[in-house]
LUMKEDREN-851087 format. One record per residue (C-alpha): residue number from 1; residue in three letters; x, y, z. Coordinates in nm, 4 decimals, padded with zeros to 6 digits. Layout:
SITE   seq   type         xx         yy         zz
SITE   NUM    ala          X          Y          Z
...
This chain:
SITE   seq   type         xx         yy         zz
SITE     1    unk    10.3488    17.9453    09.8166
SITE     2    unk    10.1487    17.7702    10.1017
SITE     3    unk    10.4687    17.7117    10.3147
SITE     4    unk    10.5743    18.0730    10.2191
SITE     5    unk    10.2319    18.1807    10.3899
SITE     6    unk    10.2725    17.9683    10.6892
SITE     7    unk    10.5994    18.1157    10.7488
SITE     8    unk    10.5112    18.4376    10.7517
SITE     9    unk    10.2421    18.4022    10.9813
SITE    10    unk    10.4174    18.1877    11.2545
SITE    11    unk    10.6752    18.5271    11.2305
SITE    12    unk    10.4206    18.8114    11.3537
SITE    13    unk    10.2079    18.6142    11.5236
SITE    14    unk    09.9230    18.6534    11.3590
SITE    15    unk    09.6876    18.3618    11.2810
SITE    16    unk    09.6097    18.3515    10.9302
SITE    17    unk    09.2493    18.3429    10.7989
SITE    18    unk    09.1771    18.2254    10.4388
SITE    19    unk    08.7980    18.2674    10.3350
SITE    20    unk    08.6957    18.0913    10.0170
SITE    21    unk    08.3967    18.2694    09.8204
SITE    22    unk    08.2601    18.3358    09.4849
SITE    23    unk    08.2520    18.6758    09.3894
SITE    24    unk    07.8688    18.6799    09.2334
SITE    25    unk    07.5812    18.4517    09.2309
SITE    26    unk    07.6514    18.3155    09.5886
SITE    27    unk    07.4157    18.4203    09.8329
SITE    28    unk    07.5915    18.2468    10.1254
SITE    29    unk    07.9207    18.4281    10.1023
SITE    30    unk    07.7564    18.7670    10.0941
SITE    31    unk    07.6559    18.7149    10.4754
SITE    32    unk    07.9733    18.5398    10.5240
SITE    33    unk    08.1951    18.8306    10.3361
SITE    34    unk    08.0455    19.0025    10.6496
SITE    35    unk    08.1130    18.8439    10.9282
SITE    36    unk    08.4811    18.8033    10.7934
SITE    37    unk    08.4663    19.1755    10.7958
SITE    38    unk    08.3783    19.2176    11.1682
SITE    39    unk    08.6574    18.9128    11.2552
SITE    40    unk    08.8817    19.1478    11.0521
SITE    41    unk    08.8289    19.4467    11.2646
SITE    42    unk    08.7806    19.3378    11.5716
SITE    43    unk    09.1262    19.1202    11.5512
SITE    44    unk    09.3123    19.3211    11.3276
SITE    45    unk    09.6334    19.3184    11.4602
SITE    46    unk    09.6151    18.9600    11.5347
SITE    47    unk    09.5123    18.7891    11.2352
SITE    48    unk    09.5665    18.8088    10.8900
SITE    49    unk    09.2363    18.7736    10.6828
SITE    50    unk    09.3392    18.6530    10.2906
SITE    51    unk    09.0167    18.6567    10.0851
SITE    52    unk    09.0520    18.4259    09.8397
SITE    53    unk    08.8404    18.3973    09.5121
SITE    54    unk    08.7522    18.0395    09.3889
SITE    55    unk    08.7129    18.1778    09.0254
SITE    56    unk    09.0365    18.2949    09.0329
SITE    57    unk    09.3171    18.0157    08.8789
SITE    58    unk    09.5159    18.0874    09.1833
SITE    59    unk    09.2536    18.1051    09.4301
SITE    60    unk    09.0692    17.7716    09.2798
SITE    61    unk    09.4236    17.5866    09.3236
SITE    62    unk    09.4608    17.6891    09.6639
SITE    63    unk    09.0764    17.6014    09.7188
SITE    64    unk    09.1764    17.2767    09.5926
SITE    65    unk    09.5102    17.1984    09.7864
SITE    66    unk    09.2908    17.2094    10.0667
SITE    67    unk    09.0295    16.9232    09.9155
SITE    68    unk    08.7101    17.2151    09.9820
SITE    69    unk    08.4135    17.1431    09.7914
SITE    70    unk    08.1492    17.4267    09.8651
SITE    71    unk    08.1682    17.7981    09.9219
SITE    72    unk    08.1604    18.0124    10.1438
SITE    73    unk    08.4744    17.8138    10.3959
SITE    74    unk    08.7779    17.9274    10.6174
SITE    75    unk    09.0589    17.7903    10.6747
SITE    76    unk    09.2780    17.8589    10.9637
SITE    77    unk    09.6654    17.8343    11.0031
SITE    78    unk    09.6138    17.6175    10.6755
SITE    79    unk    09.4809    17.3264    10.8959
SITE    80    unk    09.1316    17.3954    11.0276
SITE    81    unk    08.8110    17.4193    10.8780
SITE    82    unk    08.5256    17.6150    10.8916
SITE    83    unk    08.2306    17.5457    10.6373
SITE    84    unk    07.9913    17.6959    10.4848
SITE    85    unk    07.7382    17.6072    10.7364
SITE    86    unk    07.9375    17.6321    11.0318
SITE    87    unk    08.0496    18.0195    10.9973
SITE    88    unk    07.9486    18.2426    11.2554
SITE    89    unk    08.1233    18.5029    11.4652
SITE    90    unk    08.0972    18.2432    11.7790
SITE    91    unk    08.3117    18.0314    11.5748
SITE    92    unk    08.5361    18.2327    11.4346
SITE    93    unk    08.5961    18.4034    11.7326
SITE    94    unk    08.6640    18.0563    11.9503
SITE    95    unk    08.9012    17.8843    11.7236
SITE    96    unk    09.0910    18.2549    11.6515
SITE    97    unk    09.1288    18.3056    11.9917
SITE    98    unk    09.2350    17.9148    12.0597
SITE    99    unk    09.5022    17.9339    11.8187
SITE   100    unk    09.6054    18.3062    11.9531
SITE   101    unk    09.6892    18.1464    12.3018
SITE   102    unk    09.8110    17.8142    12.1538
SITE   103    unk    09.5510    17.6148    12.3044
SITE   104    unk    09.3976    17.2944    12.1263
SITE   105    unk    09.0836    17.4453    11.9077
SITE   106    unk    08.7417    17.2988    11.9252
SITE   107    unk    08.7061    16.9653    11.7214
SITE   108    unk    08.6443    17.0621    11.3826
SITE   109    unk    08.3651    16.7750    11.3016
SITE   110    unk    08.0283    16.7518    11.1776
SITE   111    unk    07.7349    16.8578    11.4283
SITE   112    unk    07.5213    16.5794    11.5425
SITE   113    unk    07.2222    16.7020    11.3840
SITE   114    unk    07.3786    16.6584    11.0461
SITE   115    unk    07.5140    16.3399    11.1034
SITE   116    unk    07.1796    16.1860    11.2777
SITE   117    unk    06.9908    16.3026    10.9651
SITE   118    unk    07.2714    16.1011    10.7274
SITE   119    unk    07.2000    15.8032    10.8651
SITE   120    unk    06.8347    15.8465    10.8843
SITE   121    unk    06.8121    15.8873    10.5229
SITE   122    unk    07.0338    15.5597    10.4549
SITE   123    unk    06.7747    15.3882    10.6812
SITE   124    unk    06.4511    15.5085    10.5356
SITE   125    unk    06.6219    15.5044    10.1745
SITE   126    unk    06.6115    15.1306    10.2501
SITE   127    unk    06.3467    15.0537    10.4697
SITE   128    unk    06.0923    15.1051    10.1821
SITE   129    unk    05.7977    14.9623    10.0317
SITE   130    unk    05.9617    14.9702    09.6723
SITE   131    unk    06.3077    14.8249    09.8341
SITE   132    unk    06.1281    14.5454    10.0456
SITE   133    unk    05.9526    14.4384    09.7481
SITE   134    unk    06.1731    14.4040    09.5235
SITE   135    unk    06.4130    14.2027    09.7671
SITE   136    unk    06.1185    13.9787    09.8339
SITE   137    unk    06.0727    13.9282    09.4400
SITE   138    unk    06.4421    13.8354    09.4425
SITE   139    unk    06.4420    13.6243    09.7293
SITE   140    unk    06.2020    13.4128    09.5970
SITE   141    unk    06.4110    13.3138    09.3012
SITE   142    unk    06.6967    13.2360    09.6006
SITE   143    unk    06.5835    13.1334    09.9240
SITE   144    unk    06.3354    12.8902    09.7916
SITE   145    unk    06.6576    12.6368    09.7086
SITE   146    unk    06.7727    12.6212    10.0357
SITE   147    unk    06.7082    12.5793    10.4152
SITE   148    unk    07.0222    12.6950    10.5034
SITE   149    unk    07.0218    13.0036    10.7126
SITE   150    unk    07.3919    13.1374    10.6476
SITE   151    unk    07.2950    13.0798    10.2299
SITE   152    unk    07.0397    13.3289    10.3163
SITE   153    unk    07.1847    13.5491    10.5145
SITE   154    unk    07.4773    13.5838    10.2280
SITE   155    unk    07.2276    13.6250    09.9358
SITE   156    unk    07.0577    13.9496    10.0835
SITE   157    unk    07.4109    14.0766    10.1804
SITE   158    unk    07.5665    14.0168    09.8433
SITE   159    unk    07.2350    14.2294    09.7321
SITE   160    unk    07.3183    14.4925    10.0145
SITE   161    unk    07.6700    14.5495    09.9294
SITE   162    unk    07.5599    14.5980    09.5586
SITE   163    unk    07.3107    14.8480    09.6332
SITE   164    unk    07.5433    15.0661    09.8794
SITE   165    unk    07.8151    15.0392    09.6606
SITE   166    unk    07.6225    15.2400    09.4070
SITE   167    unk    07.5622    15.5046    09.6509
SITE   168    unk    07.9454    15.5323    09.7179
SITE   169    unk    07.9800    15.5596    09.3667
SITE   170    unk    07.7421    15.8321    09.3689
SITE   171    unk    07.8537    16.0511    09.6920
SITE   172    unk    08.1882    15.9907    09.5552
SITE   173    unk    08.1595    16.1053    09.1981
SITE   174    unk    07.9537    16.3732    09.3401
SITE   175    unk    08.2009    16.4738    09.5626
SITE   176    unk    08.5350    16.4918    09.3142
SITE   177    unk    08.2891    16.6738    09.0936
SITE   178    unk    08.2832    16.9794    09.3215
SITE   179    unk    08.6327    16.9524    09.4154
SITE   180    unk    08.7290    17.0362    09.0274
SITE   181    unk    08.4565    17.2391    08.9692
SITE   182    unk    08.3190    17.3926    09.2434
SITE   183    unk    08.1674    17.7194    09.0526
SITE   184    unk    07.8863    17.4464    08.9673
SITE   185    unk    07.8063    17.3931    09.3470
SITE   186    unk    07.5303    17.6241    09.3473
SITE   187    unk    07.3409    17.4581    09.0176
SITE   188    unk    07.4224    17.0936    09.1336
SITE   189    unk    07.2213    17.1950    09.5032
SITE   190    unk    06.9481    17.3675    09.2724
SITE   191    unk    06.9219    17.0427    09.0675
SITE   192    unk    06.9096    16.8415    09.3359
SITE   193    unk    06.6346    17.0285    09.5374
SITE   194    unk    06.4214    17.0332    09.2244
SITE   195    unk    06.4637    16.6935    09.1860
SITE   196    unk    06.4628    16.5648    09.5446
SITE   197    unk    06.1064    16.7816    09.5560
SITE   198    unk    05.9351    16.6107    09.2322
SITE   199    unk    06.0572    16.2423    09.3814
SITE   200    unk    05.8869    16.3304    09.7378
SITE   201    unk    05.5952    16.4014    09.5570
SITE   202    unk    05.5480    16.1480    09.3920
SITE   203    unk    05.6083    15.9252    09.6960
SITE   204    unk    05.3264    16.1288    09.8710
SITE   205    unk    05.0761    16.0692    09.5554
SITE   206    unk    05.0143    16.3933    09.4172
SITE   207    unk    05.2585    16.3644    09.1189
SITE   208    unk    05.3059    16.0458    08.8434
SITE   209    unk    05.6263    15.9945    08.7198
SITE   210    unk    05.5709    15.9026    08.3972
SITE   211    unk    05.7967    15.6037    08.3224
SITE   212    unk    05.8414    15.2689    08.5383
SITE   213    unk    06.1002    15.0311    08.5530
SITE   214    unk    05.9317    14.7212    08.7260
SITE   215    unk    05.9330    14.4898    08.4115
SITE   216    unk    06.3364    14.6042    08.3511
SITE   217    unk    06.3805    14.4995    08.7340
SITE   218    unk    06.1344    14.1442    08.6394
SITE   219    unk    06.3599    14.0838    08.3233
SITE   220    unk    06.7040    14.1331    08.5032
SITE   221    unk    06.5695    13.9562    08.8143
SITE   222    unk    06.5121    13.6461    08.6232
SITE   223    unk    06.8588    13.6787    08.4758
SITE   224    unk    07.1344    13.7434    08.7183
SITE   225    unk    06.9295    13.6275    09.0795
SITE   226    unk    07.1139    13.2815    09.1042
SITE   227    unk    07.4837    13.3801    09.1458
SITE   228    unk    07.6297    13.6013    09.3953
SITE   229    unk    07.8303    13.8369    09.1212
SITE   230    unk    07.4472    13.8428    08.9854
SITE   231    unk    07.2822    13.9554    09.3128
SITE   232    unk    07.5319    14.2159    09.3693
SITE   233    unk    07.5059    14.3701    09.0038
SITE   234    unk    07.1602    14.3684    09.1087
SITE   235    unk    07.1544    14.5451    09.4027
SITE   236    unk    07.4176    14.8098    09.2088
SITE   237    unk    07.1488    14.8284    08.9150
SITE   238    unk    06.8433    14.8649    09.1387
SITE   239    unk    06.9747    15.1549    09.2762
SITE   240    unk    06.9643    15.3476    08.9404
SITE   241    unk    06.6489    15.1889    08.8855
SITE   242    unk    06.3440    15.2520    09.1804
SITE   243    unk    06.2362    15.6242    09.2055
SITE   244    unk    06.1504    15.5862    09.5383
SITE   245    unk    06.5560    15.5322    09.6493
SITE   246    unk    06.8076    15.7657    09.4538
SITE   247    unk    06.6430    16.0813    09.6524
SITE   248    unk    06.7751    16.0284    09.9445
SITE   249    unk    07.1223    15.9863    09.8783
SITE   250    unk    07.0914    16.3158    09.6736
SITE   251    unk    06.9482    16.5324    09.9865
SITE   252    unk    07.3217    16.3730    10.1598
SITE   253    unk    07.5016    16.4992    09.8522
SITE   254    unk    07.4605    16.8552    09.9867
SITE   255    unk    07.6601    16.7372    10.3324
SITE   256    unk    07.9422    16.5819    10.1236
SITE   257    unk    08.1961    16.8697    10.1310
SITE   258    unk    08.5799    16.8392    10.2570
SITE   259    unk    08.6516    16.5938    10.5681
SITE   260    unk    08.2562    16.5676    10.6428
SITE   261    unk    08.2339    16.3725    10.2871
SITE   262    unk    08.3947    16.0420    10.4416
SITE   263    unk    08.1928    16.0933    10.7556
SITE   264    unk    07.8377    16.1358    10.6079
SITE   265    unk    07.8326    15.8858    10.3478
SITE   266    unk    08.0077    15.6074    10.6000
SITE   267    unk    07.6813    15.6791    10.8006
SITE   268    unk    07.4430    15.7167    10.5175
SITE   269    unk    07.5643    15.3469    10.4110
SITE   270    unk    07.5634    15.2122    10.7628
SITE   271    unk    07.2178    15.3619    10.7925
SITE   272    unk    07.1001    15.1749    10.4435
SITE   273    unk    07.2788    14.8799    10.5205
SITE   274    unk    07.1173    14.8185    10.8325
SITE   275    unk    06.7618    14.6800    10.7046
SITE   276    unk    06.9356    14.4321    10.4644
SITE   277    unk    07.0774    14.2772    10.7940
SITE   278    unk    06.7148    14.2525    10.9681
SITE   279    unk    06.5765    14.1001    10.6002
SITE   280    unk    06.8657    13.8321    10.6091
SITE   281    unk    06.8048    13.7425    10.9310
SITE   282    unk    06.4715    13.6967    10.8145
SITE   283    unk    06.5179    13.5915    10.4973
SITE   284    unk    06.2929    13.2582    10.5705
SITE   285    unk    06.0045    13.4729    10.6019
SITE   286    unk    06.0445    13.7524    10.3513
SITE   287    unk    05.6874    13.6996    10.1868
SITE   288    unk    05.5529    13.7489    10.5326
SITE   289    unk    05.7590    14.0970    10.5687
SITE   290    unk    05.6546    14.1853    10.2716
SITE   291    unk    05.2952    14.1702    10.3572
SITE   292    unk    05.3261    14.3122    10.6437
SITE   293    unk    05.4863    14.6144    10.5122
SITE   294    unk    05.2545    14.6288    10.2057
SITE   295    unk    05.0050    14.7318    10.4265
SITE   296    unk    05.1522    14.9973    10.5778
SITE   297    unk    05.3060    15.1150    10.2332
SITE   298    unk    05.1257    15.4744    10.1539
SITE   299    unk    05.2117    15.5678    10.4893
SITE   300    unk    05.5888    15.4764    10.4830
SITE   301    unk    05.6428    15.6436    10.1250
SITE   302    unk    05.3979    15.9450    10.2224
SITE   303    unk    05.6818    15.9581    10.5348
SITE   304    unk    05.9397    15.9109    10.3002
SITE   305    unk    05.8065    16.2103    10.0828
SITE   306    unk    05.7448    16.4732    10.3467
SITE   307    unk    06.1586    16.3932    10.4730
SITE   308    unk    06.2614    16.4030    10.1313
SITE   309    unk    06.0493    16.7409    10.0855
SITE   310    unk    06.1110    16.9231    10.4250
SITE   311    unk    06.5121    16.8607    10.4125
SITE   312    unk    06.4872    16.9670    10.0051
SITE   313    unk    06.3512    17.3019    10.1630
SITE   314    unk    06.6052    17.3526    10.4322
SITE   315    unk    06.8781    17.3069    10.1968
SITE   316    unk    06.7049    17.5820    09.9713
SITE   317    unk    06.6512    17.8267    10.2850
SITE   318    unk    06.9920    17.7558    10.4641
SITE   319    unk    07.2276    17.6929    10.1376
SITE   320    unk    07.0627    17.8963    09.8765
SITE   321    unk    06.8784    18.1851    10.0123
């Protein structure tokens, strides 16, 4: 049926716009649903506007075929993208007209913005009192048996990989998740605004979560610290484990939608990964770090909480409202 389409609109002429929505509960495609409108009659002997319904069987296979994730999105001539966040009659109007007079159409990427703030919260995710200490904690059972600079640098990478490799696992689970059901996107960026808000928070001081995990981290510290296969299940663990991390990675859930998903989280992870490579170089002197951080610590997680909060609120007022 896709071919069939494309067929038919390399015949007439006319470009061929598919817009994605939900049909209720989506505040985001009722201001799109009208600027697809004006497109529509301004170019309407030009283009072909298909709308396409994502609770539809038919419409959520075709929504799929194209690997979307989120709602409101176009898709032109079956090969470029328009998401939710980038519709606008400037847009729609630039890459309609580029296709109309078969000249390349404006790179289809992320906007810098976007991708600056994805690997900002890798780096803060990591650069954290609660991560800083721990690694310290771990170090100690490590780096105290040996001099040797390249033993240290490997035992706080082993540690690094673990912990980004749960956030892949994360964006990545996240990310299928929307793909086969995307008529949950709206609850999951709910969820994870509520949740990103109570975590930043608690970072700034005014809210107690009420359970800790610091004598878990003590017991499987002491356990698995002495092998790399033990470091990296630790760093993979930790990551479920320290309130003040997950957060982050949940505000970049929001960004993980269609070709952007690879993008973002590759920064996100460079971004987190980053910090682990200034600790191993300093592995030697990871007490010392630690101190030094320490007392700067309310200020770094009252920074960390006012991100975490003002980004939970622009997803609310740009995604939701």
């Amino acid at each position: 049926m896709l071919f069939a389409c494309l067929g038919v609109v390399h015949a007439s002429d006319k470009v061929l716009v598919e817009f994605f929505y939900f049909p209720s509960g989506c505040y985001t495609c009722d201001n799109a649903k009208s600027l697809i409108t004006d497109i529509e009659r301004q170019y309407s002997d030009k283009i072909h506007v298909e709308w396409v319904n994502v609770k539809d069987s038919e419409g959520l296979q075709r929504f799929r075929q194209y690997n979307l994730t989120r709602v409101p999105a176009v898709m032109v001539n079956h090969e470029y993208t328009i998401l939710s966040n980038e519709i606008s009659l400037e847009k729609l109007r630039t890459v309609i007209e580029a296709y109309l007079h078969e000249t390349p159409p404006p790179p289809s990427s992320s906007t810098p913005l976007s991708l600056i703030v994805a690997f900002s919260l890798g780096f803060f995710e990591t650069f954290s009192p609660c991560l800083i200490a721990i690694l310290s904690f771990i170090l100690s059972y490590t780096i105290g048996k040996t001099t040797c600079f390249k033993e240290g640098m490997l035992y706080v990478m082993t540690f690094g990989i673990g912990f980004v490799s749960a956030a892949i696992f994360i964006g990545a689970t996240f990310a299928l998740v929307l793909i086969s059901m995307p008529s949950l996107q709206n609850a999951f960026v709910w969820i994870i605004c509520v949740f990103v808000i109570i975590f930043g928070f608690n970072l700034l001081g005014l809210f107690k979560l009420p359970f800790q995990t610091k004598s878990l981290v003590k017991k499987l510290t002491e356990r698995y610290a002495f092998t790399y296969a033990g470091l990296f299940l630790l760093g993979f663990l930790f990551y479920f484990l320290d309130p003040c991390i997950s957060p982050f990675l949940f505000n970049v859930l929001v960004m993980l939608q269609n070709s952007e998903f690879t993008l973002h989280l590759i920064l996100f992870c460079l971004g987190a990964i980053l910090p682990f490579i200034f600790i191993g170089i300093a592995a030697g002197s990871a007490s010392k770090l630690t101190r030094k951080t320490y007392k700067h610590r309310r200020k770094i997680r009252a920074i960390s909480g006012l991100i975490l909060i003002s980004y939970a609120l622009y997803l609310i007022l740009s995604y939701l409202l």
